[in-house]
C-alpha atoms as one frame of an Amber mdcrd trajectory, in Angstrom:
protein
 -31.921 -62.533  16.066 -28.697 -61.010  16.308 -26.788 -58.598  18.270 -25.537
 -55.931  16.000 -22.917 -54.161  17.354 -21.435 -50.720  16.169 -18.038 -49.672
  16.166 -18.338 -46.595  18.641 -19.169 -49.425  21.298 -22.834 -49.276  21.370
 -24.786 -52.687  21.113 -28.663 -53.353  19.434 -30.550 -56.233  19.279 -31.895
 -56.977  15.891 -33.988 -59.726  14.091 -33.705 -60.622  10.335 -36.951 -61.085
   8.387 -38.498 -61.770   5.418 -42.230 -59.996   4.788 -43.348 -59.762   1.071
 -40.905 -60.934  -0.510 -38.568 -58.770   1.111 -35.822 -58.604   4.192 -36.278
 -56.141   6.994 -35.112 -55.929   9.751 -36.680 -55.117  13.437 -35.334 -53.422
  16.430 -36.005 -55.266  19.585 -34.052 -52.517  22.501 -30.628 -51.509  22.867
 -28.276 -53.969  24.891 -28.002 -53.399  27.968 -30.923 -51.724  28.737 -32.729
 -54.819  27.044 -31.737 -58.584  28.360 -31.350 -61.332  26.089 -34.596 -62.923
  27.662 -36.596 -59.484  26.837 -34.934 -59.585  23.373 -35.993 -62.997  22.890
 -39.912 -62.939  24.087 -40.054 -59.250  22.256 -38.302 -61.753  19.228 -41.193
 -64.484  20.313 -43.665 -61.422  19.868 -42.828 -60.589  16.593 -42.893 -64.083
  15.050 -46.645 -64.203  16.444 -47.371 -61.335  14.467 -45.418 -62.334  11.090
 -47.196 -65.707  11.526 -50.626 -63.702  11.683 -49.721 -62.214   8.419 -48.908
 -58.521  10.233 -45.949 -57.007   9.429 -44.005 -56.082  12.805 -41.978 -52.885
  11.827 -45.477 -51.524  10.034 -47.399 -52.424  13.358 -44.576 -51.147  15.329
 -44.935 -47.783  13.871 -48.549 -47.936  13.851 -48.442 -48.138  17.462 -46.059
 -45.414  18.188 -47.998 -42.889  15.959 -51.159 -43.996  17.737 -49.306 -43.034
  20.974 -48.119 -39.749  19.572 -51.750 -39.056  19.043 -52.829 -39.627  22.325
 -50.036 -38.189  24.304 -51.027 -34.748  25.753 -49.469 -31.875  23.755 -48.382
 -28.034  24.240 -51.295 -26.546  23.186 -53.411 -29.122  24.831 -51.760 -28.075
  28.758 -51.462 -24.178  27.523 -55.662 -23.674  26.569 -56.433 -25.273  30.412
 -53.708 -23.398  31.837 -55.245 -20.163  30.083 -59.094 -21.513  31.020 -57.485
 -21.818  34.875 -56.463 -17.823  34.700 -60.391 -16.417  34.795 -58.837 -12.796
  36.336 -57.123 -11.756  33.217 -59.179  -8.786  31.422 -60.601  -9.799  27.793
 -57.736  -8.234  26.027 -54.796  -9.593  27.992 -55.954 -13.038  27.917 -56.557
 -12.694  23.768 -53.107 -11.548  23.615 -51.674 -14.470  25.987 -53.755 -17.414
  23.865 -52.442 -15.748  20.601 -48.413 -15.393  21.941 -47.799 -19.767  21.190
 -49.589 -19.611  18.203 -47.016 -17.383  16.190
């Protein structure tokens, strides 16, 4: 694990890996926001998984498209919004729906 730091100022803790055959490297959180003890159990957590066979940047960005998926979107909050305005006449609420969609 290192701390790799840039030469604006701006610190990132890191950990060196091998996986396949080949180095990678993970990001464990930006220093200071992250502590050396998080960056060292998040380092812990990763060695679990390369142990396991997992790769931890793959399952790292498995996990944040899995969130992306999940979070609520645009469209998502816009169709309830429009399904909460029942007053609107046929035509005006067509026209609203159809406005995000260009």
């Amino acid at each position: 694990m290192v701390l790799l730091v840039h030469p604006n100022g701006s610190k990132y803790w890191r950990l060196r890996y091998r996986f396949g055959g080949k180095e990678k490297m993970l990001a464990l959180g930006k220093y200071p926001e992250v502590s050396l003890a998080d960056a060292r159990a998040r380092r812990d957590e990763a060695r679990k998984l390369l142990a396991n066979g997992v790769d931890s940047s793959e399952n790292k960005k498995a996990v944040k498209v899995e969130q992306e998926q999940e979070a609520i979107t645009f469209e998502v909050v816009a169709i309830e919004w429009h399904a909460s305005n029942q007053k609107w006449s046929e035509s005006h609420s067509d026209r609203v729906l159809k406005k995000p969609r260009r």
